[in-house]
KESE-750937 format. One record per atom (N, C-alpha, C): z, x, y; atom name; residue number from 1; residue in one letter. Coordinates in nm, 2 decimals, always signed. Atoms other than C-alpha are relative to their C-alpha. Layout:
N
{{Z,X,Y},"CA",NUM,"A"},
...
//
This chain:
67
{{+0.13,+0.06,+0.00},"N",1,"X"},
{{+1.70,+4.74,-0.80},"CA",1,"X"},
{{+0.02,-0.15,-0.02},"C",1,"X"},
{{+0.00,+0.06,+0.06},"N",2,"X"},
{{+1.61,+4.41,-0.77},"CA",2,"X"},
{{-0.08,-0.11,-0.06},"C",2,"X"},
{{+0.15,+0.06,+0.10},"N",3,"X"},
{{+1.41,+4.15,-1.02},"CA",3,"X"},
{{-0.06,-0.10,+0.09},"C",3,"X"},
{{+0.06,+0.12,-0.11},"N",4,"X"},
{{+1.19,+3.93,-0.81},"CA",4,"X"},
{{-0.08,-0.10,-0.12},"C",4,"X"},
{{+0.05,+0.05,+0.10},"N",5,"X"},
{{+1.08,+3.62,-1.04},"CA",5,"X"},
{{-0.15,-0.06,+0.07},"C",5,"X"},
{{+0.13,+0.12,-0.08},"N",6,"X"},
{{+0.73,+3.51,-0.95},"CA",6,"X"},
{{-0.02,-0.13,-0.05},"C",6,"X"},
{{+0.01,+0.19,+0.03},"N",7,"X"},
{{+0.68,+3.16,-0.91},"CA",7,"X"},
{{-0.13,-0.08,-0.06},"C",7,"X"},
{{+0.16,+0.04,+0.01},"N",8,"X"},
{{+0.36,+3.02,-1.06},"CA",8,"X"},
{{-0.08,-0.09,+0.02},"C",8,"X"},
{{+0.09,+0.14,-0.08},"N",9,"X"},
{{+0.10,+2.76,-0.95},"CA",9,"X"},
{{+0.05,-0.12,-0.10},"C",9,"X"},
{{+0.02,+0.11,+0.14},"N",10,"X"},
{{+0.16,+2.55,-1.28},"CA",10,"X"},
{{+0.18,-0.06,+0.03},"C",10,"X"},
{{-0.12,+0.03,-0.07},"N",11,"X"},
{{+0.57,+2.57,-1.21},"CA",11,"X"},
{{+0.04,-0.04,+0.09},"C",11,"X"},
{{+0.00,-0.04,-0.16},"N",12,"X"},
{{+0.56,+2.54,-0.85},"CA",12,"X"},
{{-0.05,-0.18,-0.02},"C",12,"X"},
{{+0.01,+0.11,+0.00},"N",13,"X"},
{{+0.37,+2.18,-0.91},"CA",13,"X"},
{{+0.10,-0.10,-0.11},"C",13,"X"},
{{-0.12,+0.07,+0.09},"N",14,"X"},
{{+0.58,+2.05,-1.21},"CA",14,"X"},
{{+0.13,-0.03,+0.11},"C",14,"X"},
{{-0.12,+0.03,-0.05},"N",15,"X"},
{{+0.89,+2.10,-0.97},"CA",15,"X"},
{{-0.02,-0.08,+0.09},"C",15,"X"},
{{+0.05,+0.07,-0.09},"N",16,"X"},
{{+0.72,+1.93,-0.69},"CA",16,"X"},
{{-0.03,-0.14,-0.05},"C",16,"X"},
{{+0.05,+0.11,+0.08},"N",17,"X"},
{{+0.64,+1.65,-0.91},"CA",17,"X"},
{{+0.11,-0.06,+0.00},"C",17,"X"},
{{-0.15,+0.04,+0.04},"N",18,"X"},
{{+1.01,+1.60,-1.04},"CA",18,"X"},
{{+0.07,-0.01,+0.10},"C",18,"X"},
{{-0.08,+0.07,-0.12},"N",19,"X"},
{{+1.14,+1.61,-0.69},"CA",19,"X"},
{{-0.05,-0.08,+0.08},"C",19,"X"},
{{+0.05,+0.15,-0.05},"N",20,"X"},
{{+0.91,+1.33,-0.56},"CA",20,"X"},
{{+0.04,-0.10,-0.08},"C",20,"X"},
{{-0.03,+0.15,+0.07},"N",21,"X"},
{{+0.98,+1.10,-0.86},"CA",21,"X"},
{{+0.18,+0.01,+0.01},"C",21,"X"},
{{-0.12,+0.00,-0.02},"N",22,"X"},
{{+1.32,+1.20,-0.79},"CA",22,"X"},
{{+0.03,-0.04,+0.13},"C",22,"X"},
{{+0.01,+0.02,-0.18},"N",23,"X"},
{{+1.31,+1.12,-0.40},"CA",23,"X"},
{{-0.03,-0.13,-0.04},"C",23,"X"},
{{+0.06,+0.13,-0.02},"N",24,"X"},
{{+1.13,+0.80,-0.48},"CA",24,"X"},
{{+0.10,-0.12,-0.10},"C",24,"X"},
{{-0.07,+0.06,+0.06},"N",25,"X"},
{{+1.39,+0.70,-0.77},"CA",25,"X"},
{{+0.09,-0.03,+0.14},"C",25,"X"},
{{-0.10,+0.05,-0.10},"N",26,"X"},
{{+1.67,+0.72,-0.49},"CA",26,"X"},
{{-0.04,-0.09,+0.09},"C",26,"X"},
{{-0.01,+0.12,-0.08},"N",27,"X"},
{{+1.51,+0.52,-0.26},"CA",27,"X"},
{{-0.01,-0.14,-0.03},"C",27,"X"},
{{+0.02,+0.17,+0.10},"N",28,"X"},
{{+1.45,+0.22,-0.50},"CA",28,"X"},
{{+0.13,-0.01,-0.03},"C",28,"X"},
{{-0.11,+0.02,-0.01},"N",29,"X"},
{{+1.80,+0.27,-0.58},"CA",29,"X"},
{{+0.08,-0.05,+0.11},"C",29,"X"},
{{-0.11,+0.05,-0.12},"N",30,"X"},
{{+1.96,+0.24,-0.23},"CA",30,"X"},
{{-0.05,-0.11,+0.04},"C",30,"X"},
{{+0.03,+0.11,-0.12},"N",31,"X"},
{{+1.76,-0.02,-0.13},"CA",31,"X"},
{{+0.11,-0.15,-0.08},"C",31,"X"},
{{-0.11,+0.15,+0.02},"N",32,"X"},
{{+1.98,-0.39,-0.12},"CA",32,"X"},
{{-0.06,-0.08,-0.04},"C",32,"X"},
{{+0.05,+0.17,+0.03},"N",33,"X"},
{{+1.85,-0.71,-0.30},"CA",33,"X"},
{{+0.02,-0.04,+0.06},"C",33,"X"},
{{-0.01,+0.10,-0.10},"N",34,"X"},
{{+1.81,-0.98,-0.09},"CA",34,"X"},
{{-0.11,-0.09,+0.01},"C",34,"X"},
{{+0.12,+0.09,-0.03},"N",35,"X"},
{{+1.60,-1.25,+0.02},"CA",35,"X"},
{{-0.12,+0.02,+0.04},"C",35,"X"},
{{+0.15,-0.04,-0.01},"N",36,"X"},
{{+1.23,-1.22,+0.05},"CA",36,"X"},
{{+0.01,-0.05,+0.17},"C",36,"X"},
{{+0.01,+0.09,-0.14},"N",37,"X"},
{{+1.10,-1.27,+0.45},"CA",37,"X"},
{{-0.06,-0.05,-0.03},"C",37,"X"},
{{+0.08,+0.17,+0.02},"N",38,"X"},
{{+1.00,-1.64,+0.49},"CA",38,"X"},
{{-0.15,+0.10,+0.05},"C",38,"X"},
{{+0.12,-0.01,-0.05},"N",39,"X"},
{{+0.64,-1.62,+0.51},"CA",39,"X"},
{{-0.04,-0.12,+0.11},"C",39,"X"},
{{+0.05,+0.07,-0.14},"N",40,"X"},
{{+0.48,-1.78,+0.88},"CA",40,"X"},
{{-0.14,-0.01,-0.04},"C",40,"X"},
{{+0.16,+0.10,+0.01},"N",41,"X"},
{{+0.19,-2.01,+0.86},"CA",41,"X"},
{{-0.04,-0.01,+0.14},"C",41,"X"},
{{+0.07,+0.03,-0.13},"N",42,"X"},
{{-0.04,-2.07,+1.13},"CA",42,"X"},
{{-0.05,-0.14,+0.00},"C",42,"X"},
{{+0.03,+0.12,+0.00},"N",43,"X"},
{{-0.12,-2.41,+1.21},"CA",43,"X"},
{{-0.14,-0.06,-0.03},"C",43,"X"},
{{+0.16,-0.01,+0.01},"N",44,"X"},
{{-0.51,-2.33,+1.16},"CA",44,"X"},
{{+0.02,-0.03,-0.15},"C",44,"X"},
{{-0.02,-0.07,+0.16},"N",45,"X"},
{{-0.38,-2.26,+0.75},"CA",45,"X"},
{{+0.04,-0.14,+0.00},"C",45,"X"},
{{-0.07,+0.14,+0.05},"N",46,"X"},
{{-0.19,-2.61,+0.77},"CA",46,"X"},
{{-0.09,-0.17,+0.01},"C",46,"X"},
{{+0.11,+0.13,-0.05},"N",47,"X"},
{{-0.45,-2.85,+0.93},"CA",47,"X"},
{{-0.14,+0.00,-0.13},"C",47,"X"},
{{+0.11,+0.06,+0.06},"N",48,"X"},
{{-0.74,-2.98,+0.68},"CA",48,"X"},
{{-0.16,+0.08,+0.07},"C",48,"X"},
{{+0.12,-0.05,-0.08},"N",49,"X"},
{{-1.09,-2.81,+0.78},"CA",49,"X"},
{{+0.00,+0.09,+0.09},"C",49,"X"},
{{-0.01,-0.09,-0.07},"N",50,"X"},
{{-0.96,-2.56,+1.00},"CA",50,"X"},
{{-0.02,+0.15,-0.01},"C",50,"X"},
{{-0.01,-0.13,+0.05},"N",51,"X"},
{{-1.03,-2.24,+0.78},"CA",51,"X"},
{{-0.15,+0.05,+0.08},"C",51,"X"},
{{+0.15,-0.11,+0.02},"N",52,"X"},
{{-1.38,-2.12,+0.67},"CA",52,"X"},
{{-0.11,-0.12,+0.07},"C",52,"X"},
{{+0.11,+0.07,-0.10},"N",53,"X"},
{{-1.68,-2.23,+0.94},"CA",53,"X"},
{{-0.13,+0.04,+0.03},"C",53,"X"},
{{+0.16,-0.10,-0.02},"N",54,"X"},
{{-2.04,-2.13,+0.91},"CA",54,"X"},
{{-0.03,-0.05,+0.17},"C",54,"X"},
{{+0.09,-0.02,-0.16},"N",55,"X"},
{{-2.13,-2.02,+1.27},"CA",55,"X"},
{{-0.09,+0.07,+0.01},"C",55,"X"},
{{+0.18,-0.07,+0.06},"N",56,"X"},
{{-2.44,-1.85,+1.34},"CA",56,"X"},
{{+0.04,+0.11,-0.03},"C",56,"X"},
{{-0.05,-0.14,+0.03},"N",57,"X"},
{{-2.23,-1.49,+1.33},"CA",57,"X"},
{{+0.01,-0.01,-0.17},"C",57,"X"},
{{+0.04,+0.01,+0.16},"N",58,"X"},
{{-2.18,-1.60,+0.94},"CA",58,"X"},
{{-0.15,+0.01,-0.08},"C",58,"X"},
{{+0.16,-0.03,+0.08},"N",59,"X"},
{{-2.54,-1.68,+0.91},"CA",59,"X"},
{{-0.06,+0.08,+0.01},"C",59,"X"},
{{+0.08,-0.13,+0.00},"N",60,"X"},
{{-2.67,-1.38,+1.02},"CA",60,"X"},
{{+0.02,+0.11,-0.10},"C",60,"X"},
{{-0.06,-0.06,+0.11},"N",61,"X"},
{{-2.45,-1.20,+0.81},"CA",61,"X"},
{{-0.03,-0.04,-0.18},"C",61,"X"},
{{+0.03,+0.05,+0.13},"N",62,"X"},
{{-2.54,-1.40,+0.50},"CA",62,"X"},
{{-0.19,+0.05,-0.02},"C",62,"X"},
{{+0.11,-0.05,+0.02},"N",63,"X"},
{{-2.89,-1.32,+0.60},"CA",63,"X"},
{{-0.08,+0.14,-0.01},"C",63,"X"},
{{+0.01,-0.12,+0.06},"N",64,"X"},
{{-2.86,-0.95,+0.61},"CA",64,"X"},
{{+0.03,+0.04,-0.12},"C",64,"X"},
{{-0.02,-0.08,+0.15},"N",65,"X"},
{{-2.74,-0.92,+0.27},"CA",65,"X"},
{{-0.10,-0.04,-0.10},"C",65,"X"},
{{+0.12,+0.01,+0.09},"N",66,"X"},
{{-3.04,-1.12,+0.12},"CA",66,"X"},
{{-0.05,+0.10,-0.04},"C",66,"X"},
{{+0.10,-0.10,+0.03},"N",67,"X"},
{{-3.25,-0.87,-0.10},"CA",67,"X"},
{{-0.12,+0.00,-0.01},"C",67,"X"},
//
């Protein structure tokens, strides 16, 4: 004969638990230090006045949210 162990909802998540934070430790481990990637500017971000521009699509918008 032989013993069959039933598994239970409460066990069954605890292990699932311990093997994600265990999956997620290894991959933080293998990953390599290294240099950050340069961040890319856009020439709009570098020029003076070139950002934020009320056009009428803004003002309409500013005027839907009045209450």
């Amino acid at each position: 004969m032989t013993t069959k162990q039933r598994l239970s909802r409460r066990g069954f998540l605890a292990g699932a638990g311990s093997v994600s934070v265990a999956g997620a430790a290894v991959l933080v481990a293998s990953q390599k230090p290294g240099k950050p990637a340069p961040v890319k500017t856009s020439k709009a971000a570098i020029e003076p006045g070139a950002g934020y521009q009320l056009t009428a699509h803004v003002r309409n918008y500013y005027r839907s949210t009045t209450v």
